[in-house]
N, CA, C and O atoms as a GROMACS GRO file, in nm:
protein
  444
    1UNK      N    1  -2.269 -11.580  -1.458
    1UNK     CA    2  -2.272 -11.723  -1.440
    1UNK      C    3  -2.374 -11.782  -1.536
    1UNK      O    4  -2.491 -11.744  -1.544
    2UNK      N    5  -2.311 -11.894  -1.619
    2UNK     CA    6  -2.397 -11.943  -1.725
    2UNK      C    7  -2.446 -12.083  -1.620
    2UNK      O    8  -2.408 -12.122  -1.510
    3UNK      N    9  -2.539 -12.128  -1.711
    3UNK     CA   10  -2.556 -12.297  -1.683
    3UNK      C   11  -2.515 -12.391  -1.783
    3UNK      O   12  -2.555 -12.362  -1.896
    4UNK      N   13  -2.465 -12.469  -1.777
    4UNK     CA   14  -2.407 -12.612  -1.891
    4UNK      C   15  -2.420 -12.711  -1.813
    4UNK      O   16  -2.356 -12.753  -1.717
    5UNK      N   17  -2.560 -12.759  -1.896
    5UNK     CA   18  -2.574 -12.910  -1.889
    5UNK      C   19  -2.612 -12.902  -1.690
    5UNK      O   20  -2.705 -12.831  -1.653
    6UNK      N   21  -2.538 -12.974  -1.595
    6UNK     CA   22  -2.553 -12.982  -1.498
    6UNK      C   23  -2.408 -12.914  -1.393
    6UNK      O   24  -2.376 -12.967  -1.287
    7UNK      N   25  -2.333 -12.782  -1.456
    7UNK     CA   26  -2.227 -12.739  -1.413
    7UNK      C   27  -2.250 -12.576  -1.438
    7UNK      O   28  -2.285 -12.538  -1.550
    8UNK      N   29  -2.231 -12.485  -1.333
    8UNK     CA   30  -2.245 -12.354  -1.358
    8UNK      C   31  -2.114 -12.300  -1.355
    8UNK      O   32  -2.029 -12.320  -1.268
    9UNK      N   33  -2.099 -12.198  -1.506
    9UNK     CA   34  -2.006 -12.159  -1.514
    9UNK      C   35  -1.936 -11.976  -1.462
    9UNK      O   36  -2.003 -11.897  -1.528
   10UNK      N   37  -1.879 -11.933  -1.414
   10UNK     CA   38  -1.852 -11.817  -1.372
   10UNK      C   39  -1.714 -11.760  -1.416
   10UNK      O   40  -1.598 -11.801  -1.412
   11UNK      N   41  -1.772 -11.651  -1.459
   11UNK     CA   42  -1.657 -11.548  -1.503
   11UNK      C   43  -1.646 -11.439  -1.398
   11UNK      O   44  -1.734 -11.367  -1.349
   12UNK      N   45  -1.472 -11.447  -1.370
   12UNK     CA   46  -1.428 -11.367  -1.267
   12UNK      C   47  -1.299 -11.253  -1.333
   12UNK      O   48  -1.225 -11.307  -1.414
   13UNK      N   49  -1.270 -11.103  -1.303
   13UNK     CA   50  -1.180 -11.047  -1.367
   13UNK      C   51  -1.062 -11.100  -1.288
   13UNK      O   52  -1.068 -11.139  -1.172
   14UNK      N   53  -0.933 -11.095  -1.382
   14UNK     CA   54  -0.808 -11.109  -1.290
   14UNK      C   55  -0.802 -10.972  -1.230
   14UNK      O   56  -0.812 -10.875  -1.305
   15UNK      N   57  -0.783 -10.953  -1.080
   15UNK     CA   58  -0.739 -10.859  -1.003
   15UNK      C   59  -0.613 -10.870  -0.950
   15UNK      O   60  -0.566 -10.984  -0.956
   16UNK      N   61  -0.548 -10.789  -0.902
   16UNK     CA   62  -0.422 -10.750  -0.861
   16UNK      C   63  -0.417 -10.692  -0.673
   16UNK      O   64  -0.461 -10.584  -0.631
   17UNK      N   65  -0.360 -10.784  -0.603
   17UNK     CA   66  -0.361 -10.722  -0.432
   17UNK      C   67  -0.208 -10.694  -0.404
   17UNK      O   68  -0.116 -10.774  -0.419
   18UNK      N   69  -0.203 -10.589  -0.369
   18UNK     CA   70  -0.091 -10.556  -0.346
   18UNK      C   71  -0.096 -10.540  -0.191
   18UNK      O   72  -0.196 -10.498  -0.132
   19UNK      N   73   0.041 -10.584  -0.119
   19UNK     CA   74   0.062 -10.585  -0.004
   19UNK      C   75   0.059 -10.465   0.111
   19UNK      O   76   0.143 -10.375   0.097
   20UNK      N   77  -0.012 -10.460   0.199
   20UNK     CA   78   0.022 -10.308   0.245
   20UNK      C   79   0.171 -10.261   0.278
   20UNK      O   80   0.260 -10.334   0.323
   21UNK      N   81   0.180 -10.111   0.245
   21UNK     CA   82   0.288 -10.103   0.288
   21UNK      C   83   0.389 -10.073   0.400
   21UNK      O   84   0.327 -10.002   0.478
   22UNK      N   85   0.510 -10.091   0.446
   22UNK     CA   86   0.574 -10.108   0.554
   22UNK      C   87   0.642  -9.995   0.563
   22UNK      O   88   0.652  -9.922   0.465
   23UNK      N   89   0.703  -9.960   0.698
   23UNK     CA   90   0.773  -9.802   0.684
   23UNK      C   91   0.973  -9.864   0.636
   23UNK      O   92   1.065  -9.783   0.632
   24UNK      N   93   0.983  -9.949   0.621
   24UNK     CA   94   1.105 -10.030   0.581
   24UNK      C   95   1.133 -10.162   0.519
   24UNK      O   96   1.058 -10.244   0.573
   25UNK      N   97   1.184 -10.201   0.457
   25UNK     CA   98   1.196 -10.343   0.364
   25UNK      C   99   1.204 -10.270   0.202
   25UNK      O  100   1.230 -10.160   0.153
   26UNK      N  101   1.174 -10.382   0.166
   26UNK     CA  102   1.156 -10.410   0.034
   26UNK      C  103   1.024 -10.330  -0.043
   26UNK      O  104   1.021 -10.282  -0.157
   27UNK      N  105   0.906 -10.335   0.075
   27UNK     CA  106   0.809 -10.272   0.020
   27UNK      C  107   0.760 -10.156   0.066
   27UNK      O  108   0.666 -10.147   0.145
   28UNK      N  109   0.839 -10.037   0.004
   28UNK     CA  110   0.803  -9.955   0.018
   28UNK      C  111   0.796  -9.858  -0.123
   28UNK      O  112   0.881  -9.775  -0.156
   29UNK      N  113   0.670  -9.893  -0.197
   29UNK     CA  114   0.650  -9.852  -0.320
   29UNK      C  115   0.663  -9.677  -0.319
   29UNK      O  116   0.625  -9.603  -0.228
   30UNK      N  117   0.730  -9.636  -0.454
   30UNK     CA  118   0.718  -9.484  -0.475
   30UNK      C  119   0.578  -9.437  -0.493
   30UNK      O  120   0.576  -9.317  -0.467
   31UNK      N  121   0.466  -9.480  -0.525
   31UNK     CA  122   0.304  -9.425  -0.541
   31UNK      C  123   0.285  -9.477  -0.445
   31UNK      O  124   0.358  -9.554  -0.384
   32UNK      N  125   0.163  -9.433  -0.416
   32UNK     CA  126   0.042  -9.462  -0.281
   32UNK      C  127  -0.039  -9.585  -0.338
   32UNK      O  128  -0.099  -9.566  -0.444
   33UNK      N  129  -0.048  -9.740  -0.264
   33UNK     CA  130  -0.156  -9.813  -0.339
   33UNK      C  131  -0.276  -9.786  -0.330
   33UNK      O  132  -0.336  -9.775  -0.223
   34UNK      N  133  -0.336  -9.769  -0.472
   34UNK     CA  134  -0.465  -9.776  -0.478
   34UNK      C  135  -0.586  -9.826  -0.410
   34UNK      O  136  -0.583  -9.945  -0.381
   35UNK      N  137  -0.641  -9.791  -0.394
   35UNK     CA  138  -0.798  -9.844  -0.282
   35UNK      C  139  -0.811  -9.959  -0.414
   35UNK      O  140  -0.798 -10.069  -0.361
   36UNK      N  141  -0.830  -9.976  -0.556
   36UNK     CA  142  -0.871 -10.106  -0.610
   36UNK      C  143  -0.772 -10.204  -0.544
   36UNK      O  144  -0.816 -10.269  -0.449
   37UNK      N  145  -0.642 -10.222  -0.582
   37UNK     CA  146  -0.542 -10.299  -0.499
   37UNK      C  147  -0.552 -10.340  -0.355
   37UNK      O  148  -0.462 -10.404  -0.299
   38UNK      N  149  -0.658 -10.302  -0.298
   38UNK     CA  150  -0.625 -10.350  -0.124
   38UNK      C  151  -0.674 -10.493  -0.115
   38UNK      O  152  -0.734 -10.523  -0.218
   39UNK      N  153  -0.668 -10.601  -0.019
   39UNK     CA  154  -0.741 -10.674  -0.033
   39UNK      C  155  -0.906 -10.699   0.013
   39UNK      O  156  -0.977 -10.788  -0.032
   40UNK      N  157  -0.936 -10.621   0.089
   40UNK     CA  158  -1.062 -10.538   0.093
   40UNK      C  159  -1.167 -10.516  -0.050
   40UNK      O  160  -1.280 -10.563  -0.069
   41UNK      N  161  -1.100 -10.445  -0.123
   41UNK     CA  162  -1.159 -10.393  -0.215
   41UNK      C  163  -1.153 -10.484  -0.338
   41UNK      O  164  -1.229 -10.460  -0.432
   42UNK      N  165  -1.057 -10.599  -0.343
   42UNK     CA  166  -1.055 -10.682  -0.442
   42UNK      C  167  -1.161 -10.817  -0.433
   42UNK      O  168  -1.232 -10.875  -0.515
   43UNK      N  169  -1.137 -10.832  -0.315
   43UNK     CA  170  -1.276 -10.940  -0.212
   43UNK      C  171  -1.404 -10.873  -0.271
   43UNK      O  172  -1.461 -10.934  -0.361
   44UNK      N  173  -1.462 -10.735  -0.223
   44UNK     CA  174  -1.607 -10.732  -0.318
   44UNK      C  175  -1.585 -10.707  -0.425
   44UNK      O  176  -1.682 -10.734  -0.496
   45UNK      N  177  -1.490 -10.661  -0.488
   45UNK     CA  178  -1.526 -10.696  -0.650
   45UNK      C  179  -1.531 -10.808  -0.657
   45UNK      O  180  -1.630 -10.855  -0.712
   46UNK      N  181  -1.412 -10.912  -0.597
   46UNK     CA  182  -1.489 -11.055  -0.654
   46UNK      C  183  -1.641 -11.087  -0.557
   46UNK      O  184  -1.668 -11.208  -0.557
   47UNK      N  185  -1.697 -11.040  -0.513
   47UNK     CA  186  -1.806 -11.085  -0.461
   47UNK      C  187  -1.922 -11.011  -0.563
   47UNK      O  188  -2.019 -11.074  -0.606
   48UNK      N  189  -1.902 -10.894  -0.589
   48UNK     CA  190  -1.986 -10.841  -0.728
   48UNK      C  191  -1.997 -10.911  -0.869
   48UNK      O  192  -2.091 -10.900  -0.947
   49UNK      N  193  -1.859 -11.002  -0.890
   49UNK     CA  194  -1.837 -11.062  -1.002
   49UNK      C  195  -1.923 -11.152  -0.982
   49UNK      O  196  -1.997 -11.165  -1.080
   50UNK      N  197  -1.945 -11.217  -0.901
   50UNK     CA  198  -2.020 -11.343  -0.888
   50UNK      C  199  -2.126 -11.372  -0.886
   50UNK      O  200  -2.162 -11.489  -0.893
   51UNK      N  201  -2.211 -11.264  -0.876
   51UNK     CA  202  -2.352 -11.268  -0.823
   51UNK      C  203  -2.408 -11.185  -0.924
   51UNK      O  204  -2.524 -11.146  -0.908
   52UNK      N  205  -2.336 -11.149  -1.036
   52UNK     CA  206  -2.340 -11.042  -1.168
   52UNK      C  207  -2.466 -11.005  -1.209
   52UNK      O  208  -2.500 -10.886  -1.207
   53UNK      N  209  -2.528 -11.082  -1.241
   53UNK     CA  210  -2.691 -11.008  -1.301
   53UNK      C  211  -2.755 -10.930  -1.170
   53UNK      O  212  -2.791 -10.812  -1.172
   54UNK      N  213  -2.760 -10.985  -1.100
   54UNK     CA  214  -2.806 -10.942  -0.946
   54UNK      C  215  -2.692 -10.829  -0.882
   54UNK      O  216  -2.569 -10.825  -0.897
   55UNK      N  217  -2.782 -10.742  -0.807
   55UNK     CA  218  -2.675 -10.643  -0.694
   55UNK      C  219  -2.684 -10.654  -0.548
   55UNK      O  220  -2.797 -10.670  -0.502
   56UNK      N  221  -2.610 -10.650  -0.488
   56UNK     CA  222  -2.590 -10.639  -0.372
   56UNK      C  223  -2.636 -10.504  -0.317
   56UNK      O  224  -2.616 -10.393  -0.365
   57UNK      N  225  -2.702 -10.538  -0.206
   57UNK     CA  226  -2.862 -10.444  -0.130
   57UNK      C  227  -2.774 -10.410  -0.007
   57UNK      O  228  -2.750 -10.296   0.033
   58UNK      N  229  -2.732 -10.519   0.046
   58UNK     CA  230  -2.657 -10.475   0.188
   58UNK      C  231  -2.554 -10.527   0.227
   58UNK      O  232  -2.522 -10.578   0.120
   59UNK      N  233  -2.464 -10.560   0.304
   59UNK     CA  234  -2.375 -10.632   0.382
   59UNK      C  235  -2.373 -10.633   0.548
   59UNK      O  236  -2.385 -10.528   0.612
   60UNK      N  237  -2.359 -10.747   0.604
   60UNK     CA  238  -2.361 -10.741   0.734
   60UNK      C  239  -2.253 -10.828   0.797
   60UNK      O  240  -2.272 -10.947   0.774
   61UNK      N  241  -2.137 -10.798   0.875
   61UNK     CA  242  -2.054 -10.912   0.933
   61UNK      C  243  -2.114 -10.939   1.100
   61UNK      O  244  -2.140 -10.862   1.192
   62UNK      N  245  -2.120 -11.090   1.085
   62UNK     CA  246  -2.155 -11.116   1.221
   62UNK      C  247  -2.050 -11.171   1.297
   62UNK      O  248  -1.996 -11.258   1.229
   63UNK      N  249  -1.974 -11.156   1.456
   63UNK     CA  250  -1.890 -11.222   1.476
   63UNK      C  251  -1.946 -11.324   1.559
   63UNK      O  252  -2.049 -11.305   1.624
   64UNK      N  253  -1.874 -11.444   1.560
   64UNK     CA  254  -1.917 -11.530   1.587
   64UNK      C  255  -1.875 -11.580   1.738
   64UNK      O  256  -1.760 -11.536   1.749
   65UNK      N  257  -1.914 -11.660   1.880
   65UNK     CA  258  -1.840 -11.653   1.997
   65UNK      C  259  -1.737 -11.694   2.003
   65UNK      O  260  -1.690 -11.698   2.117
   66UNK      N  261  -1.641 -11.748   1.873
   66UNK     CA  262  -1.531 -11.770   1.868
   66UNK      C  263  -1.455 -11.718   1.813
   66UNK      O  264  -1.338 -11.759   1.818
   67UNK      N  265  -1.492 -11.605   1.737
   67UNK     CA  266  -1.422 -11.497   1.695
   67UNK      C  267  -1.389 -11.496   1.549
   67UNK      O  268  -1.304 -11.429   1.489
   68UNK      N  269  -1.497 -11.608   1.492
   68UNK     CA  270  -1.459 -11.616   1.361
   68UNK      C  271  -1.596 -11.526   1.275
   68UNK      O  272  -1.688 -11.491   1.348
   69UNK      N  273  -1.604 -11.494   1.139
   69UNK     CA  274  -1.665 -11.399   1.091
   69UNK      C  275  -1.785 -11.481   1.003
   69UNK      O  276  -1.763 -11.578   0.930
   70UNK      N  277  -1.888 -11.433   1.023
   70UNK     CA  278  -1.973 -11.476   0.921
   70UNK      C  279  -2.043 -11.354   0.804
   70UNK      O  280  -2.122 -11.275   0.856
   71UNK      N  281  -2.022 -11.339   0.678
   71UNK     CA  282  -2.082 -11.205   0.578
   71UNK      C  283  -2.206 -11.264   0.513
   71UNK      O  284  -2.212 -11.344   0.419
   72UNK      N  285  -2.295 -11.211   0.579
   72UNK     CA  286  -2.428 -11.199   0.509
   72UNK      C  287  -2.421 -11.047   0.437
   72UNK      O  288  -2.399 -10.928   0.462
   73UNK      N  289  -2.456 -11.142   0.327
   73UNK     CA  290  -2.465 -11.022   0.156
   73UNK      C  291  -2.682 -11.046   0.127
   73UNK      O  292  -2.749 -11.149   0.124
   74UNK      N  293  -2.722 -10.903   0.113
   74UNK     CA  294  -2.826 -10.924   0.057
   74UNK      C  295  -2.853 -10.922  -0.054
   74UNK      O  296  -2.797 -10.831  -0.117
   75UNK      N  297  -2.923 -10.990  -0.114
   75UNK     CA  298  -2.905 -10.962  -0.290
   75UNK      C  299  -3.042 -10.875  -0.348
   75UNK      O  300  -3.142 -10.944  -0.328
   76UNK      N  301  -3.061 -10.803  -0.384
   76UNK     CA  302  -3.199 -10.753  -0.479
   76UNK      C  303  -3.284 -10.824  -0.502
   76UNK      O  304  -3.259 -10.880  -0.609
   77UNK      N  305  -3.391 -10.862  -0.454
   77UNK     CA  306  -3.498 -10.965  -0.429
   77UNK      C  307  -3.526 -10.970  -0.578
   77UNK      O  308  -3.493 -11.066  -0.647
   78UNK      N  309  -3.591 -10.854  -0.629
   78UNK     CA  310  -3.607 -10.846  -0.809
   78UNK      C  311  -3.524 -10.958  -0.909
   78UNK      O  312  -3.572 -11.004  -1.013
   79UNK      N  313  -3.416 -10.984  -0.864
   79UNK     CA  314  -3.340 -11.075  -0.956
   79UNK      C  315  -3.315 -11.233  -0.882
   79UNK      O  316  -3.220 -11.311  -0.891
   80UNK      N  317  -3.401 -11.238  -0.833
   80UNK     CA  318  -3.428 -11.388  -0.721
   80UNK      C  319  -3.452 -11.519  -0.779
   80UNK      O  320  -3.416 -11.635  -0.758
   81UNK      N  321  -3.531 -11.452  -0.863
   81UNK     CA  322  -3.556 -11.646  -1.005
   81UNK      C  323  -3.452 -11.628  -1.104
   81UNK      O  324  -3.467 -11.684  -1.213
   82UNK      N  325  -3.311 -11.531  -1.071
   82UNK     CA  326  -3.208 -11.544  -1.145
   82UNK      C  327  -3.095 -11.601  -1.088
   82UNK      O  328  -3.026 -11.693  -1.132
   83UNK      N  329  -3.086 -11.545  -0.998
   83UNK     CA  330  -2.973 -11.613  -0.926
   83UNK      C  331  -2.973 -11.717  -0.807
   83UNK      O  332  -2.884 -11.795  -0.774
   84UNK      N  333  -3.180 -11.682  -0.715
   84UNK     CA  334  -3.181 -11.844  -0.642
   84UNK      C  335  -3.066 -11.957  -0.654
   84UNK      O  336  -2.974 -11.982  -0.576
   85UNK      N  337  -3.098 -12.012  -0.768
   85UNK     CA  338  -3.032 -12.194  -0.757
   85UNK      C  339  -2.891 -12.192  -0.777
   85UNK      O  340  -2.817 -12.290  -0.784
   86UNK      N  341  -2.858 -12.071  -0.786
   86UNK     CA  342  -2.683 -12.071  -0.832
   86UNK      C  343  -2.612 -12.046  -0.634
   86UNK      O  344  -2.504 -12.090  -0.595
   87UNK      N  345  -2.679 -11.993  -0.575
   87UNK     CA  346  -2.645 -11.979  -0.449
   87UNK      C  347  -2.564 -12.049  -0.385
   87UNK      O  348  -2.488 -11.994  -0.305
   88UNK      N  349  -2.558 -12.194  -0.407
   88UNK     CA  350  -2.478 -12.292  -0.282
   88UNK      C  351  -2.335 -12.256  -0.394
   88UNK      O  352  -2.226 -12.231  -0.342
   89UNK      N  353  -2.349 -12.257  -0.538
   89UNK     CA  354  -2.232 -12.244  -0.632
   89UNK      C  355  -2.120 -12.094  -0.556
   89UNK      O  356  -1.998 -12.079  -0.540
   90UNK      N  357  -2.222 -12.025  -0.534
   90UNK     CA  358  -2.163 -11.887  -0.522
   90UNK      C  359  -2.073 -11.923  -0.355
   90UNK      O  360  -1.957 -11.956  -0.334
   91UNK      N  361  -2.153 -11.906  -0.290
   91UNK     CA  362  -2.101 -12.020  -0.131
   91UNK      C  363  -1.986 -12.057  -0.151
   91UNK      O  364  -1.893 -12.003  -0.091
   92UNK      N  365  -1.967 -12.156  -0.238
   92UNK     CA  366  -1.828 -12.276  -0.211
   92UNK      C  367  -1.731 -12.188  -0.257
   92UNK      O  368  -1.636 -12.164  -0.183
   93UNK      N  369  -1.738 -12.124  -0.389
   93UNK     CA  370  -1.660 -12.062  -0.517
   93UNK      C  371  -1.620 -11.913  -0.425
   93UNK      O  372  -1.533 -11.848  -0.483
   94UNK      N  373  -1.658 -11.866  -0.326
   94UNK     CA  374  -1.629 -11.740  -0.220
   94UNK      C  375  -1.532 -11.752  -0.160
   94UNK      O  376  -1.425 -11.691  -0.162
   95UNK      N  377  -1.594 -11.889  -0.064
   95UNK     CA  378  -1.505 -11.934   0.064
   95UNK      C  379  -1.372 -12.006   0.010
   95UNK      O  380  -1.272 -12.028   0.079
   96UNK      N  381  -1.391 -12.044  -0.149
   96UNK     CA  382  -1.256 -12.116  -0.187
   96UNK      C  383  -1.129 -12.003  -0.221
   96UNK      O  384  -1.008 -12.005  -0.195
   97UNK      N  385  -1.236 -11.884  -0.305
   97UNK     CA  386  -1.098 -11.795  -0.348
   97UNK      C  387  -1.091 -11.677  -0.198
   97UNK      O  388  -0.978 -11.641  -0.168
   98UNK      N  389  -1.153 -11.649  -0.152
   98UNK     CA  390  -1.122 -11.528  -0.015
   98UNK      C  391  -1.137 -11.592   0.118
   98UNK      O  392  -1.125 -11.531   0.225
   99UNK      N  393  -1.171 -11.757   0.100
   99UNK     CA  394  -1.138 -11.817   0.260
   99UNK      C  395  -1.263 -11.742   0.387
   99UNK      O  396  -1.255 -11.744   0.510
  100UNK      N  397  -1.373 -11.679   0.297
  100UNK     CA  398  -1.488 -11.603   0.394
  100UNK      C  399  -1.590 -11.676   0.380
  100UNK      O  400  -1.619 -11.728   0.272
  101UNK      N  401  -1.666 -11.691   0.498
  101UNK     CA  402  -1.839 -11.789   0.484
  101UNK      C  403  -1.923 -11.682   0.498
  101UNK      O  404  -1.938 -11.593   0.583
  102UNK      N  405  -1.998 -11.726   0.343
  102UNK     CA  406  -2.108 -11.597   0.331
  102UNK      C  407  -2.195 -11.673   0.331
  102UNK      O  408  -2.188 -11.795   0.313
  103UNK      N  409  -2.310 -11.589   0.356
  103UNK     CA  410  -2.456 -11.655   0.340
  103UNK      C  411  -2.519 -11.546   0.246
  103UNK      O  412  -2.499 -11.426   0.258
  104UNK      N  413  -2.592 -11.599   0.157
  104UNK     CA  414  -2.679 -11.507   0.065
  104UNK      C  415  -2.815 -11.513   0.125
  104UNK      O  416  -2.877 -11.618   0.140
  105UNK      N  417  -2.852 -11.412   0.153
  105UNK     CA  418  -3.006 -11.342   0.176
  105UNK      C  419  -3.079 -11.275   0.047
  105UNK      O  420  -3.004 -11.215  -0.030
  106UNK      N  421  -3.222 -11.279   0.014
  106UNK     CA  422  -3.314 -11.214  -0.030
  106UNK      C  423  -3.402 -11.133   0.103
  106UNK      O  424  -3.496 -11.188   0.160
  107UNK      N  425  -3.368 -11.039   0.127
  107UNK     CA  426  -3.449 -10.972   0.201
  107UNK      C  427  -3.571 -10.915   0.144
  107UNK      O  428  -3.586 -10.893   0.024
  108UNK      N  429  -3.674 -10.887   0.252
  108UNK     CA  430  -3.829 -10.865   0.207
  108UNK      C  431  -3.838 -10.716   0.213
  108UNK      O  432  -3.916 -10.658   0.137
  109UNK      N  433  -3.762 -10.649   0.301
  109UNK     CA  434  -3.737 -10.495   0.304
  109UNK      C  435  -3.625 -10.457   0.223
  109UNK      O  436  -3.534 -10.532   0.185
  110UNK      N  437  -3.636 -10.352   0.202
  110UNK     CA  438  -3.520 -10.276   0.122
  110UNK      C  439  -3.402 -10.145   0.195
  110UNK      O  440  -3.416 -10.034   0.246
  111UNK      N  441  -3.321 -10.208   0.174
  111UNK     CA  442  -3.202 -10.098   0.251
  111UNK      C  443  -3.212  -9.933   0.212
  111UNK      O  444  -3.133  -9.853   0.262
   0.00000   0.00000   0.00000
């Protein structure tokens, strides 16, 4: 993620999710899909893409009393005056492409 002017910019790879598969229909592919292909595994890569100079320390899902999910991601405190102010960017740009509410943490301990 660059900065321009008063707009932060982010580079994301195109990934590929392939549907799980069914024991009948249409989708029942001749190979086994790949663990990159799940949508699982395409969600943290795009959550790795985003937060790029910085790494991810931990993950935690909290459920909520209504049954909806909240992902607290910790980030590497070390890279904190890098990625701090981009945070609310990372937030919106999450919940827009994977529909998940994360919260970014700097934790003071280390996993």
């Amino acid at each position: 993620a660059e900065y321009m002017g008063t707009h932060h910019v982010v580079f994301l790879s195109n990934r590929r999710i392939l549907r799980k598969p069914t024991r009948k229909g249409k989708n029942n592919p001749k190979q086994k899909r790949p663990r990159s292909r799940t949508l699982t595994a395409v969600h943290d890569a795009w959550l790795r893409d985003l937060i790029y100079p910085a790494e991810i320390v931990g993950q935690r899902i909290r459920m909520r009393t209504d049954g909806s999910r909240l992902y607290r991601v910790f980030i590497d405190k070390g890279s904190k005056n890098q990625v701090a102010h981009k945070i609310e960017t990372f937030q919106h740009l999450y919940k827009k492409l994977c529909g998940k509410d994360v919260i970014f943490e700097f934790p003071e301990w280390q996993m």
